[in-house]
TORZADREN-830477 format. One record per residue (C-alpha): residue number from 1; residue in three letters; x, y, z. Coordinates in Angstrom, 3 decimals. Example, Ala and Ser with C-alpha at 12.3 -4.5 7.8 and 13.67 -1.06 7.14 Angstrom:
// TORZADREN-830477
(atom 1,ALA,(12.300,-4.500,7.800)),
(atom 2,SER,(13.670,-1.060,7.140)),
This chain:
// TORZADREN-830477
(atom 1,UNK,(170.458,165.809,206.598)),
(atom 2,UNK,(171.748,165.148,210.215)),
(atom 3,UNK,(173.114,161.840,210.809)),
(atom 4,UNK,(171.270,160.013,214.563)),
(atom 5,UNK,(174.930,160.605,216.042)),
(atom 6,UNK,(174.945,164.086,215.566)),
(atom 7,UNK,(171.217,164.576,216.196)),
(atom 8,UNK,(172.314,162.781,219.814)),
(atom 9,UNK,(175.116,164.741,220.589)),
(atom 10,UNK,(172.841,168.304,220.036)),
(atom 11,UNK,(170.714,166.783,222.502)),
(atom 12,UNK,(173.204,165.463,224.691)),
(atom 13,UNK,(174.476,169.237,224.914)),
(atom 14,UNK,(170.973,170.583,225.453)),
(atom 15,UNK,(169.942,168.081,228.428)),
(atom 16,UNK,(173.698,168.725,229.470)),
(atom 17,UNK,(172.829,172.457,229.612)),
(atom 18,UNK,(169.749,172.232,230.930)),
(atom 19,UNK,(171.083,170.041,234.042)),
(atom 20,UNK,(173.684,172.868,234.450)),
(atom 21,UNK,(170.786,175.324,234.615)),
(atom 22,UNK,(169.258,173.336,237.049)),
(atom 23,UNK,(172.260,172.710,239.201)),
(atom 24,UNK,(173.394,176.708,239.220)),
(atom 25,UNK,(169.080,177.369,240.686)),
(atom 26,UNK,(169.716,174.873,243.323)),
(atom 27,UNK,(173.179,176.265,244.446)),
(atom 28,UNK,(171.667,179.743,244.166)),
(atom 29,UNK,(168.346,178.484,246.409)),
(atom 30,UNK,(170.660,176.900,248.986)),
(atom 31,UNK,(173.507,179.887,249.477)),
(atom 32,UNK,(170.731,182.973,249.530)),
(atom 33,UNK,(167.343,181.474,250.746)),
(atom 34,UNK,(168.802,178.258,253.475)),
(atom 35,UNK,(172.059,180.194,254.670)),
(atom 36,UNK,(171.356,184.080,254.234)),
(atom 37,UNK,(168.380,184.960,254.143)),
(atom 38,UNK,(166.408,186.760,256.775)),
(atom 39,UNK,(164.113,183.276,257.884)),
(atom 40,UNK,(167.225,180.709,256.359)),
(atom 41,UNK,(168.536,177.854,258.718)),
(atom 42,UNK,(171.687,179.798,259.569)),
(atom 43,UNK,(170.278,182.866,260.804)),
(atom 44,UNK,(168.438,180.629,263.605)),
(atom 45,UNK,(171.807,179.589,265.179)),
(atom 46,UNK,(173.348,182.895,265.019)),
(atom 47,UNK,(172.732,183.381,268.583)),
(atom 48,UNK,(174.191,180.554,270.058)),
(atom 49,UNK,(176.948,180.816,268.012)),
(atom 50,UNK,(177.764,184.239,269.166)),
(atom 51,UNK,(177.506,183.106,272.561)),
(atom 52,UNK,(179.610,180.005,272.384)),
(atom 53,UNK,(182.103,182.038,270.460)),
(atom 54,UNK,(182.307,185.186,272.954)),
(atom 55,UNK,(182.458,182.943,275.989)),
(atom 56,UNK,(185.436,180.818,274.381)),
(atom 57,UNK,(186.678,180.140,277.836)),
(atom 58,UNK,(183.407,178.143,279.027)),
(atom 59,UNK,(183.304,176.064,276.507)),
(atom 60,UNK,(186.708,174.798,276.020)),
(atom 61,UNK,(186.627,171.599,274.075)),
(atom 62,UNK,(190.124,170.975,273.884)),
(atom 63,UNK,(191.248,167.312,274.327)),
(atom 64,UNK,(193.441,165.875,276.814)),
């Protein structure tokens, strides 16, 4: 027979497992679906970020 301590641990690992589970979905959801995919956030700024970065010279934000 288990002892409670030991029957705690296995769980801690389970729920600790699970939460990793969880954590690796959300990173997965946020890098392919929000940043590269075809309708994600990213893809809307794309073309003002192209501009700003091939017309370096007008928008100079250097400090003085």
């Amino acid at each position: 027979m288990k002892s409670k301590e030991t029957v705690a641990d296995e769980l801690e690992l389970v729920a600790g497992s699970a939460e990793d589970d969880f954590t690796e979905a959300l990173n997965h959801i946020r890098e392919r679906e929000l940043l590269y995919g075809d309708k994600s956030l990213l893809t809307a700024f794309v073309p003002i970020i192209t501009h700003v970065c091939t017309n370096n010279k007008i928008y100079n934000v250097s400090s003085t």
